[in-house]
C-alpha positions as CSV (number, residue, x, y, z in Angstrom):
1,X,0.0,0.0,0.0
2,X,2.7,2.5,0.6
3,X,4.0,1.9,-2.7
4,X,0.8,2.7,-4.0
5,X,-0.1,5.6,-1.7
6,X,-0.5,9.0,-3.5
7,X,1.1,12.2,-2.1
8,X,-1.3,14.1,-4.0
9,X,-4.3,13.8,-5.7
10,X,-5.9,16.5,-7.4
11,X,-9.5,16.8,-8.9
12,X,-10.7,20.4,-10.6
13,X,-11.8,22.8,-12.9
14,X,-9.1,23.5,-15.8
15,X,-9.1,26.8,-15.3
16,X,-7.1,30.0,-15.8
17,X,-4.2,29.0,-12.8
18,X,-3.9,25.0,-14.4
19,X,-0.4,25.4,-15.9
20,X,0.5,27.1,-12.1
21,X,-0.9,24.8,-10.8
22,X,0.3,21.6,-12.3
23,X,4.4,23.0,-11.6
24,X,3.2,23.4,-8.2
25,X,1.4,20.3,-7.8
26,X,4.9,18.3,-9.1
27,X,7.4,20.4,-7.3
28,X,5.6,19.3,-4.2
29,X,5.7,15.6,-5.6
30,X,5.7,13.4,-8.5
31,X,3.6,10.4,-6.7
32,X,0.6,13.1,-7.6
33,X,-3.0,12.1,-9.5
34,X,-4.1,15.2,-11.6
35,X,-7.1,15.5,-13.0
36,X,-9.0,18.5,-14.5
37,X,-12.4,19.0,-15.6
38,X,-14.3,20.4,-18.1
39,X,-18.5,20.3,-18.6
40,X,-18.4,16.7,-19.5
41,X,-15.2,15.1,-18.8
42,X,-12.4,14.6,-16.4
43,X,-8.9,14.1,-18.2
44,X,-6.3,13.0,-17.0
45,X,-2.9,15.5,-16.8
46,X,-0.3,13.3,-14.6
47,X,0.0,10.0,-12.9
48,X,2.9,8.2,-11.5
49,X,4.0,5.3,-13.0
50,X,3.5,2.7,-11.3
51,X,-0.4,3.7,-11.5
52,X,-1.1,1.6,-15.1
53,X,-4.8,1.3,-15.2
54,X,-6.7,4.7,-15.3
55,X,-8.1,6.0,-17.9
56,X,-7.2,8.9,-20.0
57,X,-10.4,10.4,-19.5
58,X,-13.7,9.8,-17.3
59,X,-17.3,10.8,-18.0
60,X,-19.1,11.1,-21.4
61,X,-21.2,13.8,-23.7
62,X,-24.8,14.6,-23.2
63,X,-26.3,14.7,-26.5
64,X,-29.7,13.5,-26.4
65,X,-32.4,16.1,-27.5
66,X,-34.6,15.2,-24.7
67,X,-34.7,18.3,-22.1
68,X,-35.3,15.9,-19.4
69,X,-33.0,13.1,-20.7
70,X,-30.5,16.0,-21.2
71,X,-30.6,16.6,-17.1
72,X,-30.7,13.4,-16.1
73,X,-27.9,12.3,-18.0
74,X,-26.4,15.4,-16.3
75,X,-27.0,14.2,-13.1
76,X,-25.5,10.8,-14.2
77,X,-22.2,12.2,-15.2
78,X,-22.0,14.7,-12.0
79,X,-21.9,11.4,-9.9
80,X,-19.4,9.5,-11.9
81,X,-16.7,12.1,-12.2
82,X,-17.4,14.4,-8.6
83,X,-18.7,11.1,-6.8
84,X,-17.7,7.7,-7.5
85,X,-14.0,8.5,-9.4
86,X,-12.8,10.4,-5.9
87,X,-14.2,7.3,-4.0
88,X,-12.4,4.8,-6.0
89,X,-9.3,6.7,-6.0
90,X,-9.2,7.4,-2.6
91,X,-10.2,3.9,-1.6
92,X,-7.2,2.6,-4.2
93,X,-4.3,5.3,-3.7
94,X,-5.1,6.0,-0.2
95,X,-3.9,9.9,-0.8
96,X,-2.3,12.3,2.3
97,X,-3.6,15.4,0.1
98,X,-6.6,15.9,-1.5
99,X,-7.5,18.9,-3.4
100,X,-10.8,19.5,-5.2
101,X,-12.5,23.2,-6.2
102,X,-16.1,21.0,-6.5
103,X,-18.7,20.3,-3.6
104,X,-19.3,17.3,-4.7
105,X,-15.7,15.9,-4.4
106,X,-14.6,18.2,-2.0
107,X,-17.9,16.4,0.4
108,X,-16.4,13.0,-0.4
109,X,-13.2,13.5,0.1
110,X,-14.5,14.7,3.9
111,X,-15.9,11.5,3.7
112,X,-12.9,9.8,3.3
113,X,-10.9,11.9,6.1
114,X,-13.5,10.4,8.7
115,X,-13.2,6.9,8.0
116,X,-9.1,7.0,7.1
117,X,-8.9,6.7,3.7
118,X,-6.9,10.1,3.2
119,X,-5.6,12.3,5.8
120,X,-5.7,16.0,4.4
121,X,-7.9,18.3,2.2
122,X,-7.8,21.4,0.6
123,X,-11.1,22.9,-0.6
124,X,-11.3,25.6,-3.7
125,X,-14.5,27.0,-2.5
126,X,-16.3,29.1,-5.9
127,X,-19.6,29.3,-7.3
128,X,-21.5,31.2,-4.3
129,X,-21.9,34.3,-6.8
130,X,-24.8,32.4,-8.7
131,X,-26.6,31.7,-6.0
132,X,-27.1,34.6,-4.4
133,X,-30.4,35.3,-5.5
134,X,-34.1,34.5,-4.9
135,X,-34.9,31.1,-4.2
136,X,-37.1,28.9,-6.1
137,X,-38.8,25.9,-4.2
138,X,-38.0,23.6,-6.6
139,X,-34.3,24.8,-7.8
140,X,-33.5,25.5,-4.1
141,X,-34.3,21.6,-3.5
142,X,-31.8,20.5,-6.1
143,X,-29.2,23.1,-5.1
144,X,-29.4,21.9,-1.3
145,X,-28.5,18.2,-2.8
146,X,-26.1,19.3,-5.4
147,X,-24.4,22.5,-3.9
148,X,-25.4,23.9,-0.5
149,X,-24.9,20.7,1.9
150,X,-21.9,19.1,0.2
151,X,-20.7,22.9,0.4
152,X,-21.0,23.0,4.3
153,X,-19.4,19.2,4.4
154,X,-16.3,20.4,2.3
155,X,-16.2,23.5,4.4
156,X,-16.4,22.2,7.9
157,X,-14.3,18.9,7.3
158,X,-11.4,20.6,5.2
159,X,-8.0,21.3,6.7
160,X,-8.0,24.7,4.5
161,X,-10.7,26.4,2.5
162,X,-9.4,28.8,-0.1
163,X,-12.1,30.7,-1.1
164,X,-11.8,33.0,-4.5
165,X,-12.8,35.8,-2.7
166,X,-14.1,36.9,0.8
167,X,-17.5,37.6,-0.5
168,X,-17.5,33.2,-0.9
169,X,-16.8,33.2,2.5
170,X,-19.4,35.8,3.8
171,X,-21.8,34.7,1.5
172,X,-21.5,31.0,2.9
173,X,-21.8,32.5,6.8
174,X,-25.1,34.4,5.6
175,X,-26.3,31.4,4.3
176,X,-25.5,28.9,7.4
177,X,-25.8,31.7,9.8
178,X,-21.7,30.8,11.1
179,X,-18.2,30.2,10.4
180,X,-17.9,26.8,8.8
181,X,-14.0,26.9,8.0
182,X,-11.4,26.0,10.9
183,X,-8.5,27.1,8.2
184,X,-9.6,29.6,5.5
185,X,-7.8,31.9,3.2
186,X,-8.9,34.2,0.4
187,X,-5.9,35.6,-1.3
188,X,-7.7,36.3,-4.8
189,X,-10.9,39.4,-3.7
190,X,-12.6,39.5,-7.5
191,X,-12.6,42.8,-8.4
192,X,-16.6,42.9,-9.5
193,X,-19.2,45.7,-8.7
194,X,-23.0,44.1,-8.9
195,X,-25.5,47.1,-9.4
196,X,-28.6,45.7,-7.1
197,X,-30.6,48.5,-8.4
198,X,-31.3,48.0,-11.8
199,X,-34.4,46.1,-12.5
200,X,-35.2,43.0,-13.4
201,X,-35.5,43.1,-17.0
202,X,-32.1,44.1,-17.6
203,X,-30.4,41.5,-15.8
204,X,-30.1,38.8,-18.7
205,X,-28.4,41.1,-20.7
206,X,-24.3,40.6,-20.1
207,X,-21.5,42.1,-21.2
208,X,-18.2,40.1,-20.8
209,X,-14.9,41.5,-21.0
210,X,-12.2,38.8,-21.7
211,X,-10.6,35.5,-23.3
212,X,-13.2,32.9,-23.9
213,X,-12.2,29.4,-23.7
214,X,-13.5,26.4,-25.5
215,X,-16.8,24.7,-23.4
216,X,-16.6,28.0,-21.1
217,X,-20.0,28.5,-20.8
C-alpha cells in the first residue's frame, strides 16, 4: 500500500491558474493524481508510474435532445466524475492530500478523512456568486442536494478552505448563519461591482470582458 499511496491527488476545474498549478502540484511531488475538468469530462494530466490502469479520460457527452434526458444524463455524469472516481481513487491510492475546487468531491473527500482513507484536504471553495439570488422551491431543492450541503461538508471537514474571494466566505456565513472553515484563506478578492438596483429586465443582458475558452459556458 505504501508503494501505491499518492502524495497528492488532485480533482478540478481546468481553469485560468492549471499550468501554475500543475508545476506546483509536481514540485511538491511526482507520486501526484491530476485530474481537470471540463462540462463533460475529467482528463487525466499526470500519474505516477506505477499507476497503469486509469483512464485517460472519465465521463461522457450529453447529447440526447430530450430536455429531461439532457438533465438526467447530467445528473449521471455529475456522480461519476465528482462522486464515485474520488471514491475509488481514494479507496485505491489512499492519498495524504486531496485537493478539489467542487462540492461534490470536496464532500467525499470529507468522507474519506472520517473513516481514514486520506488524511488532508484542501477545498477551492467558488460558485456562491450564482446563487445569491431568490430562491425557487424547486431549484432551491436540487441546489441543497447538489451545492449547498456538500458545500458546508467540504467546508467544515477541510483542513484549509481557499475561497476566490471573501464575499464566498461571507456569502456561505449568511447562508449557514456561522463560520464553517477551521482554516480559510482568500488571497484572490474578484474585483466585481453588482449594481442591485437595476431592474429586473435588464439582468439577462451581459457584457463580458475577456478571453473565452473552448466549453466555457
Amino acid at each position: 500500500m505504501k508503494h501505491k499511496q499518492l502524495d497528492l491527488l488532485a480533482l478540478k476545474w481546468d481553469s485560468y491558474d492549471k499550468n501554475f498549478f500543475i508545476k506546483d502540484a509536481l514540485s511538491y511531488s511526482r507520486k501526484s493524481i491530476l485530474m481537470f475538468r471540463d462540462f463533460e469530462y475529467f482528463r487525466l494530466n499526470h500519474k505516477p508510474d506505477h499507476i497503469k490502469k486509469l483512464p485517460l479520460t472519465i465521463g461522457f457527452r450529453c447529447v440526447a435532445k430530450s430536455y429531461f434526458l439532457r438533465k438526467l444524463l447530467t445528473l449521471v455524469n455529475m456522480f461519476l466524475t465528482q462522486i464515485l472516481l474520488p471514491t475509488y481513487l481514494c479507496i485505491c491510492y489512499r492519498p495524504k492530500v486531496c485537493i478539489s475546487d467542487s462540492p461534490l468531491t470536496g464532500s467525499v473527500f470529507g468522507i474519506a478523512k472520517k473513516i481514514g482513507l486520506c488524511e488532508r484536504i484542501i477545498y477551492l471553495g467558488s460558485d456562491w456568486f450564482i446563487l445569491n439570488r431568490k430562491k425557487e422551491p424547486v431549484n432551491y431543492f436540487f441546489l441543497l442536494f447538489l451545492f449547498y450541503f456538500p458545500d458546508y461538508l467540504s467546508a467544515s471537514l477541510s483542513d484549509l478552505v481557499i475561497d476566490n474571494s471573501p464575499e464566498i466566505k461571507n456569502l456561505r456565513e449568511l447562508h449557514w448563519g456561522r463560520d464553517l472553515v477551521k482554516c480559510g484563506v482568500a488571497p484572490f478578492p474578484v474585483p466585481i461591482e453588482i449594481n442591485g438596483s437595476i431592474n429586473d429586465n435588464h439582468r439577462n443582458n451581459i457584457c463580458f470582458l475577456g478571453e473565452v475558452r473552448d466549453a466555457s459556458g
